[in-house]
FIKEMAR-453238 format. One record per residue: residue in three letters; x, y, z of N, C-alpha, C, O, CB in turn. Coordinates in Angstrom, 1 decimal, decimal comma, always signed. Glycine has a CB too. Layout:
// residues N
TIBA  code  n.u  n.v  n.w  ca.u  ca.v  ca.w  c.u  c.v  c.w  o.u  o.v  o.w  cb.u  cb.v  cb.w
TIBA  ala  X  Y  Z  X  Y  Z  X  Y  Z  X  Y  Z  X  Y  Z .
...
***
This chain:
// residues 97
TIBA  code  n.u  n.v  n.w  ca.u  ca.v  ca.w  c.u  c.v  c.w  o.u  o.v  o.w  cb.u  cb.v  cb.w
TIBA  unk  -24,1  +44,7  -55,3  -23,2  +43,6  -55,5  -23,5  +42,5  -54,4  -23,4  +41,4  -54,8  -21,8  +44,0  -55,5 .
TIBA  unk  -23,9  +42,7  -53,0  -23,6  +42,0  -51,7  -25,0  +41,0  -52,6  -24,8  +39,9  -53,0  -23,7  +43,1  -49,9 .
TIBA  unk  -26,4  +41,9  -52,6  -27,3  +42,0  -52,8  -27,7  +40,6  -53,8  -28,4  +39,6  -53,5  -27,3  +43,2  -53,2 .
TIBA  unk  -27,1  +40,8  -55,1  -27,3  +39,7  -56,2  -26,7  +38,9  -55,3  -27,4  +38,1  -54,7  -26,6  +39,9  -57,8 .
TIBA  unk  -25,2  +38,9  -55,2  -23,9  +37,4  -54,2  -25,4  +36,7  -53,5  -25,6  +35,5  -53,8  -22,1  +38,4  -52,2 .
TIBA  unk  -26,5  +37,3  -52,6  -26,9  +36,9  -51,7  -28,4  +36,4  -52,3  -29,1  +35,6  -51,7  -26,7  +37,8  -50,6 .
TIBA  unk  -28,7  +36,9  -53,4  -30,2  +36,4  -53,8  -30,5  +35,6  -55,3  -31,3  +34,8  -55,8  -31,2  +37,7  -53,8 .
TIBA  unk  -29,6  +36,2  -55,6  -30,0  +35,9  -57,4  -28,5  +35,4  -58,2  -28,6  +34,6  -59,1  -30,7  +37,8  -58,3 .
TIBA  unk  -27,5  +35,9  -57,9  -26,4  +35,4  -58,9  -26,1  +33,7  -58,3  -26,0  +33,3  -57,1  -24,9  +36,6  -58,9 .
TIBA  unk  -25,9  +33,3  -59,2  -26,3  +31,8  -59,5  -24,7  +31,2  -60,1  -24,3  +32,1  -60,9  -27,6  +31,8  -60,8 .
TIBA  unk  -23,9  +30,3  -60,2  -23,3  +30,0  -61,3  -22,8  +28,6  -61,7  -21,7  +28,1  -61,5  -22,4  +30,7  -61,3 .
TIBA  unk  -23,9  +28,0  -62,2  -24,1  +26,6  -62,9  -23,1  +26,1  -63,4  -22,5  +26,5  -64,4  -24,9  +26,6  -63,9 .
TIBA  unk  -22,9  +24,8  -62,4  -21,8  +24,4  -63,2  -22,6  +22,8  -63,7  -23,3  +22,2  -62,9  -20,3  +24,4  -62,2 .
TIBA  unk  -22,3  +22,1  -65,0  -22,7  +20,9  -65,2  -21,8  +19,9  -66,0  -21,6  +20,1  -67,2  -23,8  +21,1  -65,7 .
TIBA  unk  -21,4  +18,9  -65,5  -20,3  +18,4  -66,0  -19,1  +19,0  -66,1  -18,5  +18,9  -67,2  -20,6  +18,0  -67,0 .
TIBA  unk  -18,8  +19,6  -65,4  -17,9  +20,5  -65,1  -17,2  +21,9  -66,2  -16,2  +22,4  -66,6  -16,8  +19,5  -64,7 .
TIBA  unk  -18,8  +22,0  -66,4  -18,4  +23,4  -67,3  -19,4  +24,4  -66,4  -20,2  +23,9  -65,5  -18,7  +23,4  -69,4 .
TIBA  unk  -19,5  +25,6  -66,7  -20,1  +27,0  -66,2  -21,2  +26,8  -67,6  -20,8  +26,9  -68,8  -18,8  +28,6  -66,2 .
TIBA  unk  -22,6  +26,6  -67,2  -23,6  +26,5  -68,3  -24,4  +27,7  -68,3  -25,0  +28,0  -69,3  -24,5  +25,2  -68,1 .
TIBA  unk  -24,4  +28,9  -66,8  -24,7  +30,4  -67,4  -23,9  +31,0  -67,6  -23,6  +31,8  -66,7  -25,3  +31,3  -66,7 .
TIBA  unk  -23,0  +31,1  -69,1  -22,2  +32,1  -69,4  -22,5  +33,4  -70,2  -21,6  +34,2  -70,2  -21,2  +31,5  -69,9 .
TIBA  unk  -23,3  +33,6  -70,6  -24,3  +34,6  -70,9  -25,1  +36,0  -69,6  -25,2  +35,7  -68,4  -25,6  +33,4  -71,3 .
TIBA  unk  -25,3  +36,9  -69,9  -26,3  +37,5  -68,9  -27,1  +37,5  -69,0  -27,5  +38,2  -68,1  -26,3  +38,3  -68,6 .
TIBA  unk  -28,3  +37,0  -70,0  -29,6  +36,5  -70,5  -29,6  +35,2  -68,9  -30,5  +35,0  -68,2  -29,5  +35,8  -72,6 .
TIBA  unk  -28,5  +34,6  -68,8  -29,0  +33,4  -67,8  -28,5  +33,1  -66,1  -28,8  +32,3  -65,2  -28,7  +32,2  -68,5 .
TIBA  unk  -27,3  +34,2  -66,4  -27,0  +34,7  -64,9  -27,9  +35,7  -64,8  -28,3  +36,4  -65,7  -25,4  +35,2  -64,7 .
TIBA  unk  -28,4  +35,8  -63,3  -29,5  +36,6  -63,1  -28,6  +37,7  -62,2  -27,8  +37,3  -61,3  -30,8  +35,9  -62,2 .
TIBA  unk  -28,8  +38,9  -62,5  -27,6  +40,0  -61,5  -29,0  +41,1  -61,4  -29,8  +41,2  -62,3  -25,7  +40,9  -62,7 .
TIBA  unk  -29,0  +41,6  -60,3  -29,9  +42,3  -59,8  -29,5  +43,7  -60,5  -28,4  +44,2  -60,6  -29,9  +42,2  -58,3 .
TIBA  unk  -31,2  +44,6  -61,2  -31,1  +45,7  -61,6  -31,5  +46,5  -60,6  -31,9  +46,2  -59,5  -31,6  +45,9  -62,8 .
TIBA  unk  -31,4  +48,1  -61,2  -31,4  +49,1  -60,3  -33,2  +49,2  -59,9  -33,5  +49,6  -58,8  -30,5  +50,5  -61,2 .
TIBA  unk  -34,1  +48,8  -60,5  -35,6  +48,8  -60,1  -35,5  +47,5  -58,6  -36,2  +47,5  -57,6  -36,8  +48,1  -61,8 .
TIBA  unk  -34,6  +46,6  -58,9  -34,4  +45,7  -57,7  -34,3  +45,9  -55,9  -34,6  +45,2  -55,0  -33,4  +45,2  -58,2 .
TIBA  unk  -33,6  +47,2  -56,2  -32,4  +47,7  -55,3  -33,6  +48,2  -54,2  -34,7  +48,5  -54,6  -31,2  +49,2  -56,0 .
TIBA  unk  -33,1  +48,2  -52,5  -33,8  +48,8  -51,6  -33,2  +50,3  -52,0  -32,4  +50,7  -52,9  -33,6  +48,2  -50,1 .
TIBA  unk  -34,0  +51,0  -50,7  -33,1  +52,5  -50,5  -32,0  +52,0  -49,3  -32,0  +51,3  -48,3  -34,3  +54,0  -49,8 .
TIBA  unk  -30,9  +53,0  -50,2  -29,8  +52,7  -48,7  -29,1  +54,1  -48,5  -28,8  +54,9  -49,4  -28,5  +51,4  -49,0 .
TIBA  unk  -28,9  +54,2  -47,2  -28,7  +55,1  -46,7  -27,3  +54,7  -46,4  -26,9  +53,6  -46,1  -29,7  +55,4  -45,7 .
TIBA  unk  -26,5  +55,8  -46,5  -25,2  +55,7  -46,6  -24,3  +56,9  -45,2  -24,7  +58,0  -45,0  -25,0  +56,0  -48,4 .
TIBA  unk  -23,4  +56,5  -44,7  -22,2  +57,4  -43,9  -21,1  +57,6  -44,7  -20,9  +56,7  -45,5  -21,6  +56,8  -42,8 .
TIBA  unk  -20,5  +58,5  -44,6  -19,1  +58,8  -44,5  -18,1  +59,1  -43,3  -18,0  +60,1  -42,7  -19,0  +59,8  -45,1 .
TIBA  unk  -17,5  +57,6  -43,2  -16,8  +57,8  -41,9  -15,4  +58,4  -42,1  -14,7  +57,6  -42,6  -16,7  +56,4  -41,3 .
TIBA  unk  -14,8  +59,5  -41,8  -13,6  +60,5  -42,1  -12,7  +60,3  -41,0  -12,8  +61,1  -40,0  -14,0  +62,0  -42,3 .
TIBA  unk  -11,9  +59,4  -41,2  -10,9  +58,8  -40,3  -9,9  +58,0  -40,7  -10,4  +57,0  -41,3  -11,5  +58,3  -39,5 .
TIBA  unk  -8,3  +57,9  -40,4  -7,4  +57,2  -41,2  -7,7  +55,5  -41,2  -8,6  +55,3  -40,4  -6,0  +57,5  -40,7 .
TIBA  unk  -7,4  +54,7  -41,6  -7,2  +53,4  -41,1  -5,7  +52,8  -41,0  -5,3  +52,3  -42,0  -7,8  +52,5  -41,9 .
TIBA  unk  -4,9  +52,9  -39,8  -4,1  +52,5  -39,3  -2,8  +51,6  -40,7  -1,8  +51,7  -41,4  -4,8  +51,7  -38,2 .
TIBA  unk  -3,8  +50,8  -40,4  -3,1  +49,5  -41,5  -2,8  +49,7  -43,1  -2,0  +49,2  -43,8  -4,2  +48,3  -41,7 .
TIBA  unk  -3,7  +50,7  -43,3  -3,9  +51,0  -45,3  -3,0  +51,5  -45,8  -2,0  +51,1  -45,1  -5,0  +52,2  -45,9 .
TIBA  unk  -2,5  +52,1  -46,8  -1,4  +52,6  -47,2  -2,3  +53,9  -47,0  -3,5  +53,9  -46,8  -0,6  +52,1  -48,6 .
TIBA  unk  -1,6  +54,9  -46,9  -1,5  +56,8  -46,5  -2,8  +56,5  -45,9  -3,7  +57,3  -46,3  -1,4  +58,4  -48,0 .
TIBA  unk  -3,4  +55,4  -44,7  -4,4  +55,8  -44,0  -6,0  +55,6  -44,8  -7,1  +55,8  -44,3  -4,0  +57,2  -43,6 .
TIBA  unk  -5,6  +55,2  -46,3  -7,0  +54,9  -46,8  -7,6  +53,6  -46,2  -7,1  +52,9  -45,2  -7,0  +54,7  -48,4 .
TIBA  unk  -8,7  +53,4  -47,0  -9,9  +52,4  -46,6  -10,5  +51,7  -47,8  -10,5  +52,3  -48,9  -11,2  +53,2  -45,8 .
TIBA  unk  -10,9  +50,8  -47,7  -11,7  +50,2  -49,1  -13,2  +50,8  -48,7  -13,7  +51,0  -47,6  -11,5  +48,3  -49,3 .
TIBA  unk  -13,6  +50,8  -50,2  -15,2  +51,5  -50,0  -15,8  +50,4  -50,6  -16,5  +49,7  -49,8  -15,5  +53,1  -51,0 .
TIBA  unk  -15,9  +50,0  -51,6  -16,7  +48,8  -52,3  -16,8  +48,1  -51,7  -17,1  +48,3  -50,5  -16,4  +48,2  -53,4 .
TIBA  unk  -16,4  +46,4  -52,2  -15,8  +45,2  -51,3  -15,9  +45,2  -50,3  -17,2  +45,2  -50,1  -14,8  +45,0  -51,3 .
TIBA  unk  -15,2  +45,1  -49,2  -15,4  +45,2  -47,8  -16,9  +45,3  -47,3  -17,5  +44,4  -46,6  -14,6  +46,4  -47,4 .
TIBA  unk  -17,3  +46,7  -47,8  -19,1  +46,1  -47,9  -19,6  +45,1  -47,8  -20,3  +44,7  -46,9  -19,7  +46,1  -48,9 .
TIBA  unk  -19,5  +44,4  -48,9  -20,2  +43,0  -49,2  -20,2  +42,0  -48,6  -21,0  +41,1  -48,8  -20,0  +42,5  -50,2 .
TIBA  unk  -19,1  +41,7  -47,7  -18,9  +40,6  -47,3  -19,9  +40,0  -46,1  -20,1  +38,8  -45,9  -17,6  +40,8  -47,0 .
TIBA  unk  -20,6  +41,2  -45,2  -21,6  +40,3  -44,4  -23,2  +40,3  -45,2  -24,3  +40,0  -44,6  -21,8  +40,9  -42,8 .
TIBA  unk  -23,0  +40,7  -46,4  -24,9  +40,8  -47,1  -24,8  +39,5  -46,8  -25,3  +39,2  -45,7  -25,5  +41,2  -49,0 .
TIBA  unk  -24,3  +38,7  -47,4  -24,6  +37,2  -47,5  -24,7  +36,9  -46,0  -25,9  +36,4  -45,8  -23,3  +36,3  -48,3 .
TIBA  unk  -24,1  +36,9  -45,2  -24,4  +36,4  -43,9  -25,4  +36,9  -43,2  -25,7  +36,2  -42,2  -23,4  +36,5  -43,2 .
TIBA  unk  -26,1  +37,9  -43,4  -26,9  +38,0  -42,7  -27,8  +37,0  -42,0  -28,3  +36,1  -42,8  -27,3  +38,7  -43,2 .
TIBA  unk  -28,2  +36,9  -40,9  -29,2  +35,6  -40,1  -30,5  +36,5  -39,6  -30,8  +36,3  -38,4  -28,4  +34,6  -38,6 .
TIBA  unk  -31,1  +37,3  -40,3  -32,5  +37,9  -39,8  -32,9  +36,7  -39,7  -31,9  +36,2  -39,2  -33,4  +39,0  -40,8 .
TIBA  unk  -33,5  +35,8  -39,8  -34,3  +34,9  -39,7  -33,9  +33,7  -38,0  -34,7  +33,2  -37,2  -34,1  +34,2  -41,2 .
TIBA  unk  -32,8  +33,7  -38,0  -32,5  +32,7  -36,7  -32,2  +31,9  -37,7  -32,7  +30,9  -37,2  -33,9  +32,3  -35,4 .
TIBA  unk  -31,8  +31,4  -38,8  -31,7  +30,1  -39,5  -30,6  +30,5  -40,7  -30,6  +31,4  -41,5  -33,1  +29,6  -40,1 .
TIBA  unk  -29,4  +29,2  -40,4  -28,1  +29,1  -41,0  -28,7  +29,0  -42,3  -29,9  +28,7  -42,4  -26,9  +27,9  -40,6 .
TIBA  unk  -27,8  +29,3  -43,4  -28,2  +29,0  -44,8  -26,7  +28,9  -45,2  -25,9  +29,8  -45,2  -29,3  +30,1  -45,7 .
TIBA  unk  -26,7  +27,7  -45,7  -25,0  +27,0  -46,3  -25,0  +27,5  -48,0  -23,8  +27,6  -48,5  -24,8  +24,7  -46,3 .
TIBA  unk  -26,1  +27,8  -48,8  -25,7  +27,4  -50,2  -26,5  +28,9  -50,5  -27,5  +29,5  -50,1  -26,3  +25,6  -51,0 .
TIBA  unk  -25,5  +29,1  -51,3  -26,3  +30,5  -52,0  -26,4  +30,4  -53,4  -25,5  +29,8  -54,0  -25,5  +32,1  -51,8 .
TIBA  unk  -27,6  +31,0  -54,3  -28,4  +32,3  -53,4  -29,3  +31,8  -52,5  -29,3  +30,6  -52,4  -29,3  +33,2  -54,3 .
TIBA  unk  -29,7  +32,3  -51,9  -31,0  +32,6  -51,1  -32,0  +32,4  -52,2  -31,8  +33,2  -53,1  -31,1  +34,2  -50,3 .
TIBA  unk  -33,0  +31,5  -52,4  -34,4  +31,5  -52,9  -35,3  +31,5  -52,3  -35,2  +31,0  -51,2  -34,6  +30,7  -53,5 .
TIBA  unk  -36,3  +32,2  -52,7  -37,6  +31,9  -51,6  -38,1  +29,9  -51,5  -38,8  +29,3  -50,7  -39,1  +33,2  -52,5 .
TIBA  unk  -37,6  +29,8  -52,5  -38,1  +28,3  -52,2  -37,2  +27,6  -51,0  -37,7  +26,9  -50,1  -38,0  +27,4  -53,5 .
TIBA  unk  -35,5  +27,9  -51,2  -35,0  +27,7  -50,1  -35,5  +28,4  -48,1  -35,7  +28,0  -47,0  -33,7  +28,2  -50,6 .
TIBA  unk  -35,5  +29,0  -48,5  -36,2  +29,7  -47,6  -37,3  +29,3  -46,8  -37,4  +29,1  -45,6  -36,6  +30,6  -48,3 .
TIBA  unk  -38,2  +29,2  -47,9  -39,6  +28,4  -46,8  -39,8  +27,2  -46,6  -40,7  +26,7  -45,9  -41,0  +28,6  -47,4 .
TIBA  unk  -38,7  +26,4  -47,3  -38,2  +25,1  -47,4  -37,3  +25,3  -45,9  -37,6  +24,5  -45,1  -37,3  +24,7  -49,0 .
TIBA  unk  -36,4  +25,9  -45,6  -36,1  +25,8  -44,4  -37,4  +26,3  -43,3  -38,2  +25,5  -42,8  -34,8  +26,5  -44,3 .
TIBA  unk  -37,5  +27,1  -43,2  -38,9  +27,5  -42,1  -39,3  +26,4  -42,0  -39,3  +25,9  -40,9  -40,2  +28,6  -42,4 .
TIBA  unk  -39,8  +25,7  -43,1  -40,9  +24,3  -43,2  -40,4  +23,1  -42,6  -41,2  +22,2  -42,3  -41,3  +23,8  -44,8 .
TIBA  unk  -38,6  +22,7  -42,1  -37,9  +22,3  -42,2  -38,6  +21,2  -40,8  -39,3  +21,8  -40,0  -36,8  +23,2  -42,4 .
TIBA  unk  -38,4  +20,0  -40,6  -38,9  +19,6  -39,5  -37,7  +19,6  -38,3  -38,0  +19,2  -37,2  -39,6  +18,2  -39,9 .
TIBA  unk  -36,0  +20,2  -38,6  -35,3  +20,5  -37,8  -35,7  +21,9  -37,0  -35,7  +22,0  -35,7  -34,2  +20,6  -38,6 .
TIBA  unk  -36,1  +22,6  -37,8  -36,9  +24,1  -37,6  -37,9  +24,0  -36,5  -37,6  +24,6  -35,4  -37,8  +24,6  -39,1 .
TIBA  unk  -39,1  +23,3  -36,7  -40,3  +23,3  -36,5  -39,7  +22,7  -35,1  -40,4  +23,2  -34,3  -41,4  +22,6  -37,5 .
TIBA  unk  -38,8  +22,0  -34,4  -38,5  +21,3  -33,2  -37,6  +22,0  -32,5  -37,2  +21,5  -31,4  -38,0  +20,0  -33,3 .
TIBA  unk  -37,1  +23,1  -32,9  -36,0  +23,7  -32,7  -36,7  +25,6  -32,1  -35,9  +26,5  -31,7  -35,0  +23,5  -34,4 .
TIBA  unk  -38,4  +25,7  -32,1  -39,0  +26,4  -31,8  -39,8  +26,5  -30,5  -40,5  +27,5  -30,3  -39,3  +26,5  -32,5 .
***
């Protein structure tokens, strides 16, 4: 989920309607897409939760998108590779090295 939020799901708006309403044109990442991930189980209450649970999904996702491997903010998602090398290429970039 973090994954698509951060590379590929898209959602077009034009003239103020949603123009990928289809899944033929929203792009959502399949399972051939996916890295390997290695997963914990952390076995411990959380204070705050009700009877000490935790959220498992959600909570996840929230820093894929933020990630800054690169050294370079990115305001608009997804992440494209054209965005991408369009920033590197960036002449803010290039002075800022």
């Amino acid at each position: 989920m973090g994954i698509g939020y951060a590379l590929t799901e898209e959602v077009r708006i034009i003239a103020g309607e949603i123009a990928n309403t289809a899944f033929s044109t929203y792009l959502l990442p399949m399972s051939l897409d996916m890295p390997e991930i290695h997963w914990v189980i952390v076995e411990d209450q959380e204070p705050t939760g009700p009877f000490g649970v935790k959220g498992v999904g959600e909570p996840a996702l929230i820093p894929t998108a933020a990630a800054d491997a690169l050294g370079v903010r990115f305001y608009e998602l997804p992440l494209t590779l054209e965005k991408v090398v369009g920033m590197l290429q960036s002449p803010e970039r290039q002075g800022a090295g």
